[in-house]
Each structure stands twice: as C-alpha cells, then as structure tokens.
N, C-alpha and C positions, 0 to 999 in steps of 0.2 A: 561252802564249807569244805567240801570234799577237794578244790583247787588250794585251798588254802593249807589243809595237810599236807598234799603230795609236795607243796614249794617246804613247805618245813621240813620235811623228810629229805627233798633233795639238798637244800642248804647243810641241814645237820651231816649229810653223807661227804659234803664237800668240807667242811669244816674238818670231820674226823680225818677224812684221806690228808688232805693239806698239813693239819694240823701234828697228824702222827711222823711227816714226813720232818716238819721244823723240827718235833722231838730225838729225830733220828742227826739229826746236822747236829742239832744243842750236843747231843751225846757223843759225836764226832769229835765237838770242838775241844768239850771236856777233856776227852779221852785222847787226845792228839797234844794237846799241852801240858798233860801226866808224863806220856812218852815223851817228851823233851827236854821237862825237868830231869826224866832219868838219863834221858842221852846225854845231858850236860854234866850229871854226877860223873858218869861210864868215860866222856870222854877226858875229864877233867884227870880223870883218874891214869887214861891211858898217855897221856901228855899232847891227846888234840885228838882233832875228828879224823885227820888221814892214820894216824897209830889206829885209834879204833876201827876204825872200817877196814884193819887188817884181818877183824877174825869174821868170821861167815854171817851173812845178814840174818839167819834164823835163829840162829844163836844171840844176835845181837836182841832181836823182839823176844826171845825168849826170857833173856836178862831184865831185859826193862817193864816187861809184863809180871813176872814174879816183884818187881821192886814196886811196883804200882799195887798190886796186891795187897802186897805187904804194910806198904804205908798207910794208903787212906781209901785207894779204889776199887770199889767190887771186884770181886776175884774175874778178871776179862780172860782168864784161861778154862774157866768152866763152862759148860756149854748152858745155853737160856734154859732158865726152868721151864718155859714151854718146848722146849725142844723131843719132851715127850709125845706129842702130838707129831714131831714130824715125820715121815717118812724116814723107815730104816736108814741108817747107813749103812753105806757098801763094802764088802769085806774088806780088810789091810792088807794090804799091800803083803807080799811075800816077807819082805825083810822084819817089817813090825810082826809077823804071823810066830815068825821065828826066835821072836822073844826080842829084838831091837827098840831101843824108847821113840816112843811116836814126839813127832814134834808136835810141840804147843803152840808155834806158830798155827797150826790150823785148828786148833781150840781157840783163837782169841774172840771168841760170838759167832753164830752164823751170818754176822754182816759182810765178811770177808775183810775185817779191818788190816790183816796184815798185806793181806793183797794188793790194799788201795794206798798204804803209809811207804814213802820214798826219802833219799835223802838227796840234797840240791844244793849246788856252792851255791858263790857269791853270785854267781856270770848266770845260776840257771840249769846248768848244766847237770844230769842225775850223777851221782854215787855211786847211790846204791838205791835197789826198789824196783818196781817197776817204771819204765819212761813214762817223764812227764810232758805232756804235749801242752803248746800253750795255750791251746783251741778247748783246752780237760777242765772244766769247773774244779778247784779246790780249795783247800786251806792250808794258811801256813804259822808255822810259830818257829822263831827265831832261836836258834843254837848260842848262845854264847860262854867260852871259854877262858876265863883268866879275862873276864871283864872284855874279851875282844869278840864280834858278831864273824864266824865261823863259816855258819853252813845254814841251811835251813828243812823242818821235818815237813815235809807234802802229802796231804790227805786230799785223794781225790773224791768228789762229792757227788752224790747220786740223789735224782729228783726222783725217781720212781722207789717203790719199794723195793729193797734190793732181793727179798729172796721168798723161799716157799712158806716160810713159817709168818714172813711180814704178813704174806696177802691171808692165810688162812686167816690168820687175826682179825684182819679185817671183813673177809666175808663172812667171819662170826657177825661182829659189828652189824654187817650190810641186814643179814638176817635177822638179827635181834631190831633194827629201826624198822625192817620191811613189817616183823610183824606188830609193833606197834604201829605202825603207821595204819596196818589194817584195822586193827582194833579201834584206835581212835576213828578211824572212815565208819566203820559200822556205828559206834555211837554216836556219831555225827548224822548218819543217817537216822539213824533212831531217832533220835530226840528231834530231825525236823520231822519226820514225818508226823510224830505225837505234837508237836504245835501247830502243824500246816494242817493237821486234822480239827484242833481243839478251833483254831483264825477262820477254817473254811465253814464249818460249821455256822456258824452266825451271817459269815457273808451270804450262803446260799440261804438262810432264813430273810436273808434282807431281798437279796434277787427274788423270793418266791413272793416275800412278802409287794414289795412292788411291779412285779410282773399283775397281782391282784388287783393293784391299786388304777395299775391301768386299764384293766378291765371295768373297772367302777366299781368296786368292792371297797368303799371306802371306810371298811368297820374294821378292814386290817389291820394288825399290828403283832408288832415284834417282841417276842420276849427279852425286855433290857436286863442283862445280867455283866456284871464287870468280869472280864476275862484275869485282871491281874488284880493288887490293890487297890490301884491308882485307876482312876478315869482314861481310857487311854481314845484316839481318835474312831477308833472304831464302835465305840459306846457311844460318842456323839452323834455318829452316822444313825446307829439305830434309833437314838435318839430325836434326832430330825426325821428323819422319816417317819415316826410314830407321829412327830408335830405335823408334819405334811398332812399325811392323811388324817388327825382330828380336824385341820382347818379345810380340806377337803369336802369331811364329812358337814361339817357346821357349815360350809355354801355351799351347800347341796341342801340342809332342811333351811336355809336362809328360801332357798331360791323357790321351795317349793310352797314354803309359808308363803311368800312373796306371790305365787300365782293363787293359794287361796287367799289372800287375804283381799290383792286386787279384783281377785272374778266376785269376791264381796262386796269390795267398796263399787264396783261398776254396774254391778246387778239391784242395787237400791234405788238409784236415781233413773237404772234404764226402766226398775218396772212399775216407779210412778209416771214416767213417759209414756209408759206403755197405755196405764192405767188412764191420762190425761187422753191422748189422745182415742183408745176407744171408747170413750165416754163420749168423746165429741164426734165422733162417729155413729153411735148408736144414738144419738140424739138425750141423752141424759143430761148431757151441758149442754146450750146454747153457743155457738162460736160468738164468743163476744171478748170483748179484750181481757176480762179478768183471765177467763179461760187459758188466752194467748200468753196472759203474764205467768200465769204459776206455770204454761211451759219454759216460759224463758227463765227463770229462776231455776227450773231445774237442768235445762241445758246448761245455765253459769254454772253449776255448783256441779255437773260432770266437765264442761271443759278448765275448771280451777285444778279438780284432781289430776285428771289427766295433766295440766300442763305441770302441775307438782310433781307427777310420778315421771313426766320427760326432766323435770329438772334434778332430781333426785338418778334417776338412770345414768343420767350425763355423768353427776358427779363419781356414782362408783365406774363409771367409765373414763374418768378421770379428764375429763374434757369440758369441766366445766366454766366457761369464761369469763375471766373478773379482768376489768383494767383499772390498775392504782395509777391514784391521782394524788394533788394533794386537798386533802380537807382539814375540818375543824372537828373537834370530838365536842365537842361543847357546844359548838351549833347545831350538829346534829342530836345530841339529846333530848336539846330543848326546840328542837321543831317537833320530835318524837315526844316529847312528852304535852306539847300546845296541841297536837295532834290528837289525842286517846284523852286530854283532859274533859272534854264536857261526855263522850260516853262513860267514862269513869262514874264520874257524877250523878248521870241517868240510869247506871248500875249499882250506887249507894258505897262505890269505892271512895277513897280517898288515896289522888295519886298523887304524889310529890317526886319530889328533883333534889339530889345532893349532890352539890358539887364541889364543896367544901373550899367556897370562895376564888373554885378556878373561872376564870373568864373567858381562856382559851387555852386551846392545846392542840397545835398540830400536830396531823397525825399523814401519812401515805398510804389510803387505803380503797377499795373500791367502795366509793360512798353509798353507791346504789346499792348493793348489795348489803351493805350494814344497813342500810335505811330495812330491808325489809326482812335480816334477820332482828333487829329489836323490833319491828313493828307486829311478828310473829311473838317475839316471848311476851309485850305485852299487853298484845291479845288476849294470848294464853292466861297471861296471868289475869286479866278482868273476870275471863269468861270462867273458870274454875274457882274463883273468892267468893266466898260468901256474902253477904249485905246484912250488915253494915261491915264494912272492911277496908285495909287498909295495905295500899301498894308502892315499893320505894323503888326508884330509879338512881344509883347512885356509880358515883365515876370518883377512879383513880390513880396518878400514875407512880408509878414506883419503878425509879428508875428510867430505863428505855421500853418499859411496857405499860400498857393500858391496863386497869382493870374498871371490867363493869359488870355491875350485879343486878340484878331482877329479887325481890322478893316480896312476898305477899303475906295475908296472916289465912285461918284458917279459912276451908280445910285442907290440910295437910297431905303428902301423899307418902302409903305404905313405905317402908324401909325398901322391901322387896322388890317391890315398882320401881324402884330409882332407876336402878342399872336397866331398867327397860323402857325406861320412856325417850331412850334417844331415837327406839328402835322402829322402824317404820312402820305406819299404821296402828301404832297401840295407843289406848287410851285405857285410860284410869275409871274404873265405875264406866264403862262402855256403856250399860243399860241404862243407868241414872242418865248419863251427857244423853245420849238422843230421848231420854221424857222429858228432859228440858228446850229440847226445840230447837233454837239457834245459839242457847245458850254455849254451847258445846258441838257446835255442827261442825268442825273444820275436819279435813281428813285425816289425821293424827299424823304430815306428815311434816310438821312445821318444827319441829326440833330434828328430825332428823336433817331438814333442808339448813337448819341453821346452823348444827356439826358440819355440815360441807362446806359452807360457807367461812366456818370458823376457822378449818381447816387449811384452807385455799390463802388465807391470811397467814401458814405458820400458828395458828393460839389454840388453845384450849378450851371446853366448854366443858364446868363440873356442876353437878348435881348435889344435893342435901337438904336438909332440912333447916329451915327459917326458924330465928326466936320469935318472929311473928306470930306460926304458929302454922304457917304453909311451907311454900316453896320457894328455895333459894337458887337463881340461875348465876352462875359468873364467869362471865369471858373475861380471858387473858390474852391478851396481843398485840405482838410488839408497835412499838409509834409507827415505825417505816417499814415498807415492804416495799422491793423492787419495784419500779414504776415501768411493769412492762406487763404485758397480756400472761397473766397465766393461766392454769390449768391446776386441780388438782393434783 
C-alpha cells in the first residue's frame, strides 16, 4: 500500500511539472498570435513591416501590448497576481528614479515574453528581437500585409519553468502532494495494521489450536466466527480443522471401544478354554472325545472372530482383496436362498425368493465375496425372527444398478439401533442373543464385514425398518465393476 502511494504521489508530481509547462507553451501560443494580429493592424497601418520596424522595438511591444489589452487579452502589462509572493524588485534604474516612464516592455508577466518575441523575413533572417538560432525551440505565426505573407513573429519556447515565482508555485504544489501523500501512508498504515491484527488473530487461534491437535488433544477446537459478512476462506480453514479434529476424536474413542470390545469378545471363549481344559486336568472330565469336541468348538468359534476381525482390519486398512469376475445375480440368490431354506424351516421361518420373473442378470462382481455378504444378512435375519415368521429375499435392477433387499417380520429393531448396527461388535438385546445360545452367537461383526464389502463394490448398504414388522437390509450396486483386483 505504502509502494502504491509514493508511485501516485510521483505520477501526480510529474503530471503537475509536465502538465504546468504545456500550459505555459498554450499561453505562449495564445499570446504570440494576439501580437501578430496587432503587428499586422501596426503594420498595415504604417504601409508594411520595413516602415514599421522603423520606430524602436519597445515601443513597438508596448503598442501591441496595450492593443491586446484592450481588445479581448488580459492586461499582459500588469504584473501576475502572484507576483506578490515574489521577491522584491530591485531599485530603478536612475533615469526612471527621476521621474522618466518605465517601459512596459518589461511588465509584459514575469515570463520574459518580450525577451523571447522576434521579428524574421521570409529568408529567416531577424529584424528585429533577439537572434534566432535555428538549434532555439519556438513558435511562429505569420505576418501578413495587404493579403501578401511579410515577415514572421518568433517566440522562443522554454521546457523548464522559466522563473522564480514558476517554481515557488510548484514547490507549494510539491508540498501540499508531499503532505498528503503522508497522510494517506499513515492511514494506509493504520487500517493494515487494524486488519493484519483482526486476520492474525484467528490464524494464531488455528496454529495453537493445531499445534494441540498434534500433541493428541483432540477435544480442540477453534472458535468459528465470520470475520466479514460473507464466508470467507479463512472460516473454512477453521472450519476444517474443527472437522479434523472431531474425526480425530471419534477414531480415537472408535479405536479404544475397538480394544474393549475385542479384549471382550476374546476373553469369553479364552476363559471357557480355560475352564475346559482345567477341568480335564483336575480330573473333573474324563479326556474323552466329547470333552475334546466342546474344545474344538470353542477354538472354531475364536478362530471365526479373529479371522473376522483380520478381515474387517484389512478392510479399514483398505487392503482388502476382491477379484471381479463375471457372474449371475440370480443364480447367486438362488443358490443363497436353496442354501438357508431347510434351516429356515427347522427355525419356523418362511423364506422366500422374489425375483419378479427375472431369470438372469449379469452382473461384474466378486462372487465370493457376495456369496458370503448375503449369507451373513441372512443368517442374521433367521437368527433374530421370531417363529412363526417370515423372510424375503428380493432383487432388482433399475437401470445400471442392482438392488437387493433382506427383510424379515418381527422382532423389530430400536429406531436408535439403526445407525449402530453396522458398527463393529454391536448387537441388539446383547443379553437376550447369548440366553439364547447359538441362536444369536456370531460376533456382531457380520454387517460390518458386509459394508466393506459393499463398499469395495462402489454400493451402498441402508438400514430401516420392514412392513413385516422387523428389519429391512438393502444393497445398491452397480451391474459392473472393473474386472481387476481391488482394494478398498
């Protein structure tokens, strides 16, 4: 700002010197073709330019300076109204002291115009004037007498300001832009410093606030307040960082839920291990194969979790490996559903298949993986319905995407529950699902593994409630997915 005044302050100082100097020529040019309509009356009068330039050249400017006067041009024999400010003049001469008339040739303005005004034939040649050199910047305006071109009047022209009362003028000028120019600098300064104060302020709230965040203080945050009307980038800044650190915060109590929930799920089956095997050590059981079997069931049912919680690990590590192929959606349904139909049965469900007369439908998808995300929702959905009850399998495409939905009839699950049963290890009525035994025994992590899965596909998996009167599962996702190894 402050480079930006001094060039306006230097332009404006060039403009005014430049500018005063054109007004000085204009005034010249004016004032030079006054005097030559007069010389042309004078000479016209005297019967030509060589009669006239018989009487004395001061006498001649005296004449045509009164007739310019008189006519239409400021009185050019009075001295500038500013001429009060200049420096004395110096006493008169002896003869004028004595009462003789001063000439008016040197009243014609302090520019020295009669000094600089000559007369010049045809050839060039002076007159009368001072000599004009042809090297001498000036101007000219043509004589003419009885309609015939005579002689011509010569005003030599001056680039600088000619004298003391020019420049005083101007270093008034110089002064009066110098001290605006300071003025505008100090407001200039003012006003950045009151907005570099009001802009620094929030940035150092945001440096402190995340110098915090790295420390692991992730409860930080920034007070968002809009510095102008308008939203400006700097509100979005505090604004993200305030997001950073809540998602911060939520995988950090993700991560620690995550260790209690597993030192949970892993501490049940280890301490009927436990329990199995010093009972067969203290001699309470016999080593006999039943014995052997309820340990091996319970080894299965810790290496099921664990391999769930490495497949689930993988996937927020993003690494998790699907290869699309092509398959069928509709042979896959219906081997998933030939599959669960006689435990359905032996559960007092009734599971059915809607296909709404499709036959086939390819699809680009890692079939393996689809095979044991439905073979998880329904599970799920057997093991949580009531008996007598009732469970649909149903598929549809619209458009370039799949849709298939899961739903069951009662019982139902909380509104509140929704949003947290994709969440790993939750289960609904936790205490009820294990008094029931195997009714409910999986490790609650069979929706989450099937959002990862859903996922890795590009679709969607939403949650709600069934007119059944239970739970409605439904994936969305597209027919074709790149037939190449991905990853989360």
């Amino acid at each position: 700002m402050g480079l930006t005044v001094a060039i306006m302050s230097a332009w404006t100082v060039w403009q005014l010197k430049y500018g005063f100097d054109e007004y000085l020529q204009a005034h010249d040019a004016l004032r030079l073709d006054q005097f030559a309509r007069q010389f042309e009356v004078l000479a016209q009068k005297s019967g030509g330019v060589s009669a006239l330039l018989q009487q004395p050249w001061p006498v001649l400017i005296d004449q045509m300076a009164g007739k310019v006067n008189k006519d239409q041009a400021p009185d050019l024999r009075e001295p500038d109204p500013m001429e009060r400010f200049a420096p004395p003049h110096p006493p008169p001469p002896p003869d004028q002291a004595m009462g003789s008339r001063p000439s008016r040739s040197g009243r014609l303005g302090p520019d020295g115009f009669s000094r600089r005004l000559s007369v010049i034939d045809l050839g060039g040649e002076t007159l009368e004037g001072p000599p004009v050199r042809s090297d001498d910047p000036s101007i000219q305006s043509a004589v003419h007498v009885n309609g015939q071109l005579q002689a011509y009047l010569s005003l030599r022209t001056v680039k600088a300001l000619p004298d003391q009362l020019a420049q005083r003028f101007l270093q008034r000028q110089y002064m009066g832009l110098a001290g605006l120019a300071l003025v505008m600098l100090c407001l200039t300064i003012g006003i950045a410093m009151v907005l570099a104060r009001r802009w620094s302020r929030p940035l150092q709230a945001a440096s402190q606030a995340t110098a915090r965040i790295a420390q692991g203080d992730w409860s930080s945050r920034i007070a968002e307040h809009h510095l102008t009307g308008w939203r400006t980038e700097l509100d979005d800044l505090m604004h993200h960082i305030n997001q950073m650190a809540q998602s911060l915060q939520n995988n950090e109590s993700t991560r620690q839920r995550w260790l209690a929930d597993i030192s949970h799920e892993l501490r049940t089956p280890l301490s009927v291990l436990q329990a199995e095997v010093d009972a067969l050590l203290d001699g309470v059981r016999p080593l006999a194969l039943p014995g052997i079997g309820s340990l091996r069931e319970e080894i299965l049912r810790l290496s099921a979790l664990v391999n769930d919680l490495h497949l689930l690990s993988m996937a927020d590590l993003q690494a998790l490996p699907c290869h699309f192929e092509p398959g069928d959606a509709v042979a896959l349904l219906n081997n998933i559903h030939q599959r669960f139909a006689h435990i359905a049965e032996t559960k007092g469900v009734a599971l059915s298949l809607d296909l709404v007369s499709q036959t086939t439908l390819p699809v680009q998808w890692d079939m393996h993986r689809m095979t044991q995300v439905l073979s998880n929702l329904v599970s799920n959905s057997l093991s949580y319905t009531d008996a007598p009850g009732h469970a649909v399998i149903r598929l549809r495409q619209v458009k370039e995407t799949v849709l298939i939905e899961m739903e069951d009839s009662a019982p139902g699950v909380p509104t509140d529950d929704l949003v947290r049963l994709l969440a790993p290890l939750f289960r609904v009525q936790n205490d009820r699902a294990r008094a029931h035994g195997n009714r409910m025994s999986g490790s609650g992590l069979g929706l989450s593994i099937a959002q990862a899965i859903v996922k890795v596909h590009h679709g969607q998996i939403d949650l709600d409630a069934s007119v059944l009167g239970g739970l409605r599962v439904r994936l969305t996702l597209p027919i074709n997915v790149k037939p190449i190894e991905a990853t989360v």
